[in-house]
C-alpha positions in Angstrom: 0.0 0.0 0.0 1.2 3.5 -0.1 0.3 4.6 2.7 -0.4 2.4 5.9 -3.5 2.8 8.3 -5.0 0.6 10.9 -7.3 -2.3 10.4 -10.1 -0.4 11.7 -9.2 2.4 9.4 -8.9 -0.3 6.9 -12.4 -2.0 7.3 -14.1 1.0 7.2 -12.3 2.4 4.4 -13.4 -1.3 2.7 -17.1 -0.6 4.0 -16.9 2.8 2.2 -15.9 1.2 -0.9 -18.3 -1.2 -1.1 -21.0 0.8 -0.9 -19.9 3.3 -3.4 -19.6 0.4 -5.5 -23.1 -0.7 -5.4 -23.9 2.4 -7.0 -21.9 2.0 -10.3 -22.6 0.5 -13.4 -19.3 0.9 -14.7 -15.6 1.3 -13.4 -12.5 3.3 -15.6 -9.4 1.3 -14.2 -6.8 3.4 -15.3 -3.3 4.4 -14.2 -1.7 8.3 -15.2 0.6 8.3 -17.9 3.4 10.8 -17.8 1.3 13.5 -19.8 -1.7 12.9 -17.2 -3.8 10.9 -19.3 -5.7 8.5 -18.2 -4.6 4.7 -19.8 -6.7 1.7 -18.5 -10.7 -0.1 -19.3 -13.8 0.0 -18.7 -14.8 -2.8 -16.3 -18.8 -3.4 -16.4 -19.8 -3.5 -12.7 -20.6 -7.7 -12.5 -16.4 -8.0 -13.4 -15.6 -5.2 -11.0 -15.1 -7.0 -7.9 -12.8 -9.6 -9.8 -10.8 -7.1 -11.5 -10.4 -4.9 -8.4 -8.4 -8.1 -7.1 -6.3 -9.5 -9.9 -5.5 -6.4 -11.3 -5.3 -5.4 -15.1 -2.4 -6.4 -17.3 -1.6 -3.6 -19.5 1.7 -2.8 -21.4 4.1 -1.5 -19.4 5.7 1.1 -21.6 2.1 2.5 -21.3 3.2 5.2 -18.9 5.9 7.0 -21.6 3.3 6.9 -24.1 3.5 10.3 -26.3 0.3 12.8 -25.9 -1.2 11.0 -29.1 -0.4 7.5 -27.6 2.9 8.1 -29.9 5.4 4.7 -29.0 9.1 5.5 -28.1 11.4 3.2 -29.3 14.7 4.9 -27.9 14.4 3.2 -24.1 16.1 -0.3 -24.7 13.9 -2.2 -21.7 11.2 -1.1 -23.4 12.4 -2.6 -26.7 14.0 -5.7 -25.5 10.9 -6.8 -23.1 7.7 -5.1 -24.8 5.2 -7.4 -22.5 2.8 -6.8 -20.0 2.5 -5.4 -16.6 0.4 -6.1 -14.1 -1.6 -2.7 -12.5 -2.8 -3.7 -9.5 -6.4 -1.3 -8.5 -6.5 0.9 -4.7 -9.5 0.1 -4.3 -9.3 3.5 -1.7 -9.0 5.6 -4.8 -12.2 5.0 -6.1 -14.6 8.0 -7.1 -17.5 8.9 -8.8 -17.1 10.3 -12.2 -20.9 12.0 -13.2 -19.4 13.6 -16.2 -18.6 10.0 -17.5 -22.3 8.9 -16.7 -24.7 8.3 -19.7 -28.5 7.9 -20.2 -29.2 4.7 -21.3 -31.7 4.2 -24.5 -34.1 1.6 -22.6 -34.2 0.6 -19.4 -33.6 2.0 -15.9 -32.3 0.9 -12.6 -33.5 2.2 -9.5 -30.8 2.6 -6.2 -32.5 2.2 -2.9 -30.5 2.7 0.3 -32.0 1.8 3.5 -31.1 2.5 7.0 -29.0 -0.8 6.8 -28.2 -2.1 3.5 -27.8 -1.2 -0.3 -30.1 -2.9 -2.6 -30.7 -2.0 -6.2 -34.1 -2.7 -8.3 -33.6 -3.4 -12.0 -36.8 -1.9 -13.6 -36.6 -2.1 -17.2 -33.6 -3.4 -17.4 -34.3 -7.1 -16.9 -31.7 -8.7 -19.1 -29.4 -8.1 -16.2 -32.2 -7.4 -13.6 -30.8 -10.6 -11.5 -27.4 -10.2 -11.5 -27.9 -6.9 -10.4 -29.5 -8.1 -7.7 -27.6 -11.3 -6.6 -23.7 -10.5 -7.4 -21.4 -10.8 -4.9 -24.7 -10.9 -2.8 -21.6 -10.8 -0.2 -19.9 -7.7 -0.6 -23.2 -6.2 0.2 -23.6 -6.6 4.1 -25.1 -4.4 6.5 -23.2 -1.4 7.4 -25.7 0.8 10.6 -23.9 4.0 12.2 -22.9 5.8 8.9 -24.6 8.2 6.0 -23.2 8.6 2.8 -23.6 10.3 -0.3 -24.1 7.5 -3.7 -22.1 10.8 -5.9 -22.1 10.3 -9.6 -25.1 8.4 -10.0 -28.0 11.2 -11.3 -29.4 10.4 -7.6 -30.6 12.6 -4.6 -30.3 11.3 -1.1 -33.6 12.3 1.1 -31.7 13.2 4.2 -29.2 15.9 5.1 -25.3 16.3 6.0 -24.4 13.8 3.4 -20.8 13.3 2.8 -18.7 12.2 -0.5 -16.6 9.2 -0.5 -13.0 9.5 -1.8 -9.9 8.1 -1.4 -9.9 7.0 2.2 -12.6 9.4 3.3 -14.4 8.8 6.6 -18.2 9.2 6.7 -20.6 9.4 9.7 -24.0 9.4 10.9 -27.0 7.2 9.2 -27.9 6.2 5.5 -29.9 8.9 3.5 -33.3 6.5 3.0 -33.8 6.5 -0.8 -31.7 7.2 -4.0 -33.1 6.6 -7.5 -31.7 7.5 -10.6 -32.2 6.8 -14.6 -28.5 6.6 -16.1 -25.7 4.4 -16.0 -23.3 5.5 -13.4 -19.7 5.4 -13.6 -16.7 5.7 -11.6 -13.2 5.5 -11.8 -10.0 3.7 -9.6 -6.1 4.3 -9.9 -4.1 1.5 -10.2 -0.5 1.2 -9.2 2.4 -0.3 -11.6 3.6 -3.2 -10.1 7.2 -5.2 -10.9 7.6 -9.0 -11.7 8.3 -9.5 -8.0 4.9 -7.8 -7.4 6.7 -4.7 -5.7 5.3 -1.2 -6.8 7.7 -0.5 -9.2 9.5 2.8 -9.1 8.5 4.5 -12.0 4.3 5.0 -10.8 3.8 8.3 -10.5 1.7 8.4 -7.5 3.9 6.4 -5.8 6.9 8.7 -6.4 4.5 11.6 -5.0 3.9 9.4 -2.2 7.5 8.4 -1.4 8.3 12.0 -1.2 5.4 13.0 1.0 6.6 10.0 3.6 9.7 11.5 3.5 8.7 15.2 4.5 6.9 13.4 7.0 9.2 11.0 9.0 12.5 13.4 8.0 10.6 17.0 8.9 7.2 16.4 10.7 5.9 18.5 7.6 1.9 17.9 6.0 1.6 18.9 1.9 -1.3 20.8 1.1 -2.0 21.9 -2.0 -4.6 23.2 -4.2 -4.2 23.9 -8.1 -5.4 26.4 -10.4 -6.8 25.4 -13.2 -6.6 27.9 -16.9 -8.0 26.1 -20.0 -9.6 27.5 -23.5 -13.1 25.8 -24.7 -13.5 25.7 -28.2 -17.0 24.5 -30.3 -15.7 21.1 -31.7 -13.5 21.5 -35.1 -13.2 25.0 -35.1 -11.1 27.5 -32.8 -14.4 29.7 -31.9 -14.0 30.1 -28.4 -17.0 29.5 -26.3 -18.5 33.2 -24.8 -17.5 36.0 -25.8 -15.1 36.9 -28.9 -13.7 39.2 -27.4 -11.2 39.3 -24.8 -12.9 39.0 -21.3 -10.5 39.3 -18.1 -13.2 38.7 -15.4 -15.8 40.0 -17.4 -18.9 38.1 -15.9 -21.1 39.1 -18.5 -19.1 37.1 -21.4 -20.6 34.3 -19.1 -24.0 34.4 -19.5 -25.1 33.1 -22.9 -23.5 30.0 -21.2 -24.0 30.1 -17.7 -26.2 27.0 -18.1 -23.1 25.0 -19.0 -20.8 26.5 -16.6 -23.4 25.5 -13.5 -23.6 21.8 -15.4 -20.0 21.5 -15.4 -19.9 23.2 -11.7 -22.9 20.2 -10.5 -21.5 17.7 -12.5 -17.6 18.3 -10.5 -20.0 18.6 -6.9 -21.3 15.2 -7.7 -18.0 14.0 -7.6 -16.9 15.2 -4.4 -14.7 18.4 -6.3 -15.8 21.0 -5.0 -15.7 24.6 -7.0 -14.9 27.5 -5.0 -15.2 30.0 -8.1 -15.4 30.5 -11.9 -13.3 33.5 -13.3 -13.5 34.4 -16.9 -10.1 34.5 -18.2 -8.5 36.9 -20.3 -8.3 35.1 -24.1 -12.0 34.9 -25.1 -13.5 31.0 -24.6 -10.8 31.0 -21.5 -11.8 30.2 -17.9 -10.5 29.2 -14.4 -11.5 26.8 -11.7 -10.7 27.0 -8.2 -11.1 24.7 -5.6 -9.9 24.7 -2.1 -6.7 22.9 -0.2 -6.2 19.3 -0.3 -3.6 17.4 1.6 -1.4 15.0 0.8 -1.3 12.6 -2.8 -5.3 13.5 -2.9 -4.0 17.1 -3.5 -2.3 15.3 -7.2 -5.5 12.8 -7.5 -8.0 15.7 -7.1 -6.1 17.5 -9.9 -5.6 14.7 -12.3 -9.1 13.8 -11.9 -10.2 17.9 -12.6 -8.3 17.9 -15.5 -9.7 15.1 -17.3 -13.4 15.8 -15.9 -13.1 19.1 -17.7 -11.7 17.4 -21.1 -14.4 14.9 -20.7 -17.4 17.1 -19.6 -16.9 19.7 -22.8 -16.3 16.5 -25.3 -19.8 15.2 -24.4 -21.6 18.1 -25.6 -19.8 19.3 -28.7 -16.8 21.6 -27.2 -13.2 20.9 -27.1 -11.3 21.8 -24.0 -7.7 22.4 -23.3 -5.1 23.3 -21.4 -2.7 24.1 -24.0 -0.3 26.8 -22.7 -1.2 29.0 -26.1 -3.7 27.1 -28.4 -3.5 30.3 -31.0 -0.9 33.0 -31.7 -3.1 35.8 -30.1 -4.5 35.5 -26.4 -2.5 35.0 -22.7 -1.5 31.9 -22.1 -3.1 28.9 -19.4 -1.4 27.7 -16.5 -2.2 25.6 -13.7 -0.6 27.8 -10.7 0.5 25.6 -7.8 -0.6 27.1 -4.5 0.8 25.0 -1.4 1.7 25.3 2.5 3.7 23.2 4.6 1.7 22.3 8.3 2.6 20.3 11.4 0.9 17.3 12.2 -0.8 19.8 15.1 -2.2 21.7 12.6 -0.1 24.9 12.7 0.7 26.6 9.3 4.7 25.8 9.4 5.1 28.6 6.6 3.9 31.4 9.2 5.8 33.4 11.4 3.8 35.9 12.8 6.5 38.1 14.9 8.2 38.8 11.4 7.1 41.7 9.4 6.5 39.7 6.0 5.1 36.8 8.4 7.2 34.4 6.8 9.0 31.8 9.2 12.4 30.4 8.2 11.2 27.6 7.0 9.5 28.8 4.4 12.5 31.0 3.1 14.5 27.5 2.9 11.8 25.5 1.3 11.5 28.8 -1.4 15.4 28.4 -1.7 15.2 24.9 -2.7 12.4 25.8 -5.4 14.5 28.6 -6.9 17.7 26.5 -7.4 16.4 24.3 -9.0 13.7 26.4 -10.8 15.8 25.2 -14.4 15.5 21.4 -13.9 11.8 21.7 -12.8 10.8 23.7 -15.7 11.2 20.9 -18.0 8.2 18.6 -15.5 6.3 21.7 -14.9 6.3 22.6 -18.7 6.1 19.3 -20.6 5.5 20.2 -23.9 7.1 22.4 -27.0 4.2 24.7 -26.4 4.6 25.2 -22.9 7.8 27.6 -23.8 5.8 30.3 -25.6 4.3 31.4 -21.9 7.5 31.2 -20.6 9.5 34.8 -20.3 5.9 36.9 -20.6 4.5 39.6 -18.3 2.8 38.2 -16.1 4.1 34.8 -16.3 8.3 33.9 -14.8 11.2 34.2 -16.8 13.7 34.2 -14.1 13.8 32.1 -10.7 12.7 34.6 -8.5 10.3 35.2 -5.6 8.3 37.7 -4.4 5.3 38.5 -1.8 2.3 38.9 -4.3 4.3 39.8 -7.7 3.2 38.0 -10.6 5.8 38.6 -12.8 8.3 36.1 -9.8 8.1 32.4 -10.3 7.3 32.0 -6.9 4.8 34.3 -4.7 4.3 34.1 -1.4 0.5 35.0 0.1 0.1 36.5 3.3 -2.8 37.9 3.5 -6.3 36.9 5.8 -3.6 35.7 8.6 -2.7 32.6 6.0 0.5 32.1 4.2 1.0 29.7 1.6 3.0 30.1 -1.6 1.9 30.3 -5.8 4.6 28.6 -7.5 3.7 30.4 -11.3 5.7 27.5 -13.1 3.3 24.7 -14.3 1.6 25.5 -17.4 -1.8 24.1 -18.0 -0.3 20.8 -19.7 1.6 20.0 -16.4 0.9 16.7 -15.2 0.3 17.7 -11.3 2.1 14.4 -10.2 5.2 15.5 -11.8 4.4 19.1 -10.7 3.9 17.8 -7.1 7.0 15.5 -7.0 9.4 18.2 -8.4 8.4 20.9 -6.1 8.7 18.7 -2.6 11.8 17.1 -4.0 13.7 20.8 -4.4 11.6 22.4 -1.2 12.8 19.5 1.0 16.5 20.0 -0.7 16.7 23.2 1.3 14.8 22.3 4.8 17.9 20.6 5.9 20.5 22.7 5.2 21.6 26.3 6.4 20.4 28.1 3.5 17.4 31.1 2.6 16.0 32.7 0.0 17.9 35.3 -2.1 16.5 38.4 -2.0 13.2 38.9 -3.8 12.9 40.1 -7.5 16.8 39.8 -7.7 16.0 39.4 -11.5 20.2 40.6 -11.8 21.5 37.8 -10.0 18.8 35.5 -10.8 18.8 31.8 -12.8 17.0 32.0 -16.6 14.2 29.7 -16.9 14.9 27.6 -19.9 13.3 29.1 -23.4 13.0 25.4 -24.6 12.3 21.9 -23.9 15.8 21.0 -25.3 17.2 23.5 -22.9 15.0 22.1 -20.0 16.2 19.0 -20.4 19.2 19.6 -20.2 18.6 21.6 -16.9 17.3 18.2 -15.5 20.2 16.1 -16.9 22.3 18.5 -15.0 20.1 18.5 -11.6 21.4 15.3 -9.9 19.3 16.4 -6.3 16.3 16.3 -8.8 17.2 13.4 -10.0 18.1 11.1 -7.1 14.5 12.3 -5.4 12.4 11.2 -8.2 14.4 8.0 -9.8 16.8 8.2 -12.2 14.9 5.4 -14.4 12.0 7.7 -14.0 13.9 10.4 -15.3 15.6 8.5 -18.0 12.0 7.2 -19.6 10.4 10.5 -19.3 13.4 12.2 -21.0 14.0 9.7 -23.3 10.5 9.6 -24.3 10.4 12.8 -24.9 12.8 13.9 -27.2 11.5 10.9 -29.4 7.9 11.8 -30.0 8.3 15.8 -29.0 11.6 17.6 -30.1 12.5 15.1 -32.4 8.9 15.4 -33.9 9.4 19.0 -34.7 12.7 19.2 -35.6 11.3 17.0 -38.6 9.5 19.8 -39.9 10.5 22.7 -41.8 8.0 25.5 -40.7 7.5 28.5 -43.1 5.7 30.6 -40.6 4.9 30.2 -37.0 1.2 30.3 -37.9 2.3 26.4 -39.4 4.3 25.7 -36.5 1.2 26.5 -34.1 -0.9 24.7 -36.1 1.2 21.5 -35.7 1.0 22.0 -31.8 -2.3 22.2 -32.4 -2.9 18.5 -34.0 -0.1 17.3 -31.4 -1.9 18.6 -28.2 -5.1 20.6 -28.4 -7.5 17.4 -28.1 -5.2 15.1 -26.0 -4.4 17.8 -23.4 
């Protein structure tokens, strides 16, 4: 497991699953690939059970896969052993997805949940009406003492303070007393990369994040909490006309009414799911928009934003848009990010980035852990911007071009927040296409770099003295080649793949083409990236 809990935490977390599971028809078993898409099936819900315990065998080069499933052929292990991998489900990680859910053409099932038990009436649906009903009959025991929320599944529960289960979530007080719903529910679990020897092998991404969380914890006594900001464009399907306004519309709240119906679905639809949207800010390119949610601690803070990311793609796809999170989908427009805000706390509670005697209120431990991020701003760059497009936000106003700091400057790479009695820091690097495990491994790895040694942060907006971010991938690369402390925290076979990779089906992809103009050359981004991220 990646984390361990006790067996009472463990049997309720079970109890928790198993009810969430009566509720869905369907189950995505998928693991994130190094771009953060999701790779895996589609389990119907009699096979769930089975496959939550053997596992799905899935090729295990799967995870360097190229944003258009592109195939590297320059890591020799890779090439020499192309079989399969087992990908063993957490069953802990399982969560609704509503924006996945469908309505079916014929048929509906009905969800009843009692004081007691689950139980589920197939109405019209009686080709399956009995298994329904009598599948793992077992799994479905009585459960009294606790009142949970069935998210995901187009259903209302009767009774109030309802709660949402996610990955190792504790609920409390009774059943809700009825839930009934007309569409085919779905849901999705993460599965873990596992070696020959059954180990989790190094190179699963959640498992790297979780390494490095252990490790502020036992080495520094130090809790991760994050929350992302999320920038993407929404185009109508097949064409680049934005959705709203044509014009540009930088918190502009009347570019959102002709599709405020949309917005609210996409809001509900997240709320279903247990992600909960604190705001919706029109952005500056027209068709551009931003989602914020609040804190979350730990690996959930890299789950929740893998599984916003993909629910946005998802939720526009069904209904004729195309979202992305491109960095610059055209020439003209700001760019999209995916700003990482995050605060280091004690395990009794106490905001560890806070010093309230000092004038900026920032402690010394959040000068070191800022240090750590600005030395090796260069090496992240190339996990935080991922892609060939990611380098034409890079070296903007508003957006970092140097590895600097600041309290509330947007033009730093990182900016501290100290406002409301709270401190946490912005780190402005990842662009929109960042896969947030990456993002999340990178910055513990160079925050924790600093927390042991007797270093602090340069002085802010030293822009003189100050490292250039790369203005390429290439050049990022090479950054990371050159940062072993990078390296060693996140695997060097990690590394190696992702870089490898890479260059293969990214750099090597454009240096192949002779662009005239860089209208062309966005246009080729365009095919490479706008759909798959």
């Amino acid at each position: 497991m990646l984390a361990s809990v006790s067996d009472k935490d463990r049997s309720k977390e079970d109890a928790d699953v198993a009810i969430l599971l009566d509720s869905l028809d369907y189950v995505h078993f998928v693991v994130p690939d190094i771009n953060g898409i999701p790779r895996g099936r589609v389990v119907p819900r009699r096979f769930v059970r089975q496959t939550l315990k053997t596992g799905i065998d899935l090729f295990h080069g799967t995870l360097v896969f190229g944003p258009r499933t592109e195939a590297t052929d320059q890591i020799e292990e890779l090439e020499r052993e192309p079989g399969n991998r087992t990908w063993q489900p957490d069953p802990a990680t399982l969560t609704p997805t509503p924006w996945s859910d469908s309505t079916p053409s014929r048929g509906h099932c009905t969800v009843r949940v009692t004081s007691n038990k689950v139980t589920r009436d197939a109405g019209n649906a009686a080709d399956d009406g009995n298994d329904r009903n009598n599948d793992n009959a077992d799994d479905n025991n009585d459960v009294t003492g606790n009142k949970i929320r069935l998210s995901g599944a187009g259903m209302n529960v009767t009774s109030s303070n309802s709660k949402v289960i996610r990955s190792g979530q504790k609920v409390s007080g009774n059943y809700g007393d009825k839930v009934t719903g007309n569409r085919r529910t779905t849901g999705m679990v993460l599965c873990q990369l596992l070696t020959a020897d059954g180990r989790v092998d190094d190179l699963d991404l959640r498992h790297v994040v979780q390494r490095l969380l252990n490790k502020l914890s036992q080495d520094h006594g130090l809790v991760f909490k994050a929350a992302f900001e999320y920038e993407f464009v929404v185009f109508k399907k097949d064409t680049l006309k934005p959705l709203g306004s044509d014009s540009f519309q930088l918190l502009d709240v009347r570019t959102t009414q002709p599709d405020l119906d949309l917005l609210y679905e996409l809001s509900e639809e997240l709320d279903e799911g247990g992600f909960h949207v604190t705001s919706i800010q029109p952005e500056f390119t027209p068709g551009q928009w931003e989602l914020n949610f609040e804190p979350q601690e730990g690996l959930w803070a890299a789950d929740f934003a893998f599984h916003v990311k993909n629910a946005v793609k998802i939720f526009f796809a069904r209904r004729g848009y195309t979202a992305t999170f491109m960095s610059f989908p055209k020439l003209r427009g700001s760019s999209s990010g995916l700003h990482l805000n995050h605060s280091l706390w004690t395990r009794d509670g106490r905001n560890a980035m806070k010093d309230g005697s000092k004038q900026n209120s920032l402690s010394e431990l959040a000068l070191r852990w800022n240090a750590g991020l600005v030395q090796h701003a260069p090496a992240m760059t190339s996990l935080c911007c991922p892609t060939v497009n990611c380098y034409r936000r890079l070296h903007l106003s508003g957006c970092p071009s140097h590895a600097t700091w600041s309290i509330d400057n947007r033009n730093s790479l990182n900016r501290f927040k100290t406002k409301g009695g709270n401190v946490y820091l912005e780190s402005r690097l990842p662009s929109g296409t960042a896969n947030p495990y990456l993002a999340v491994a990178c910055h513990l790895a160079a925050g924790m770099s600093a927390l042991s040694q007797e270093v602090t942060s340069p002085p802010p907006m030293d822009t003189e003295h100050a490292q250039t971010l790369p203005k390429s991938l290439e050049e990022a690369f090479q950054a990371l080649e050159d940062d072993k402390v990078v390296q060693n925290a996140l695997g060097h076979q990690l590394i190696s793949y992702y870089v490898a990779a890479k260059r293969d089906y990214e750099i090597k992809a454009f240096n192949q083409k002779h662009f005239k103009t860089d209208e062309e050359k966005i246009a080729f981004e365009r095919e490479r990236y706008l759909v798959s991220l």
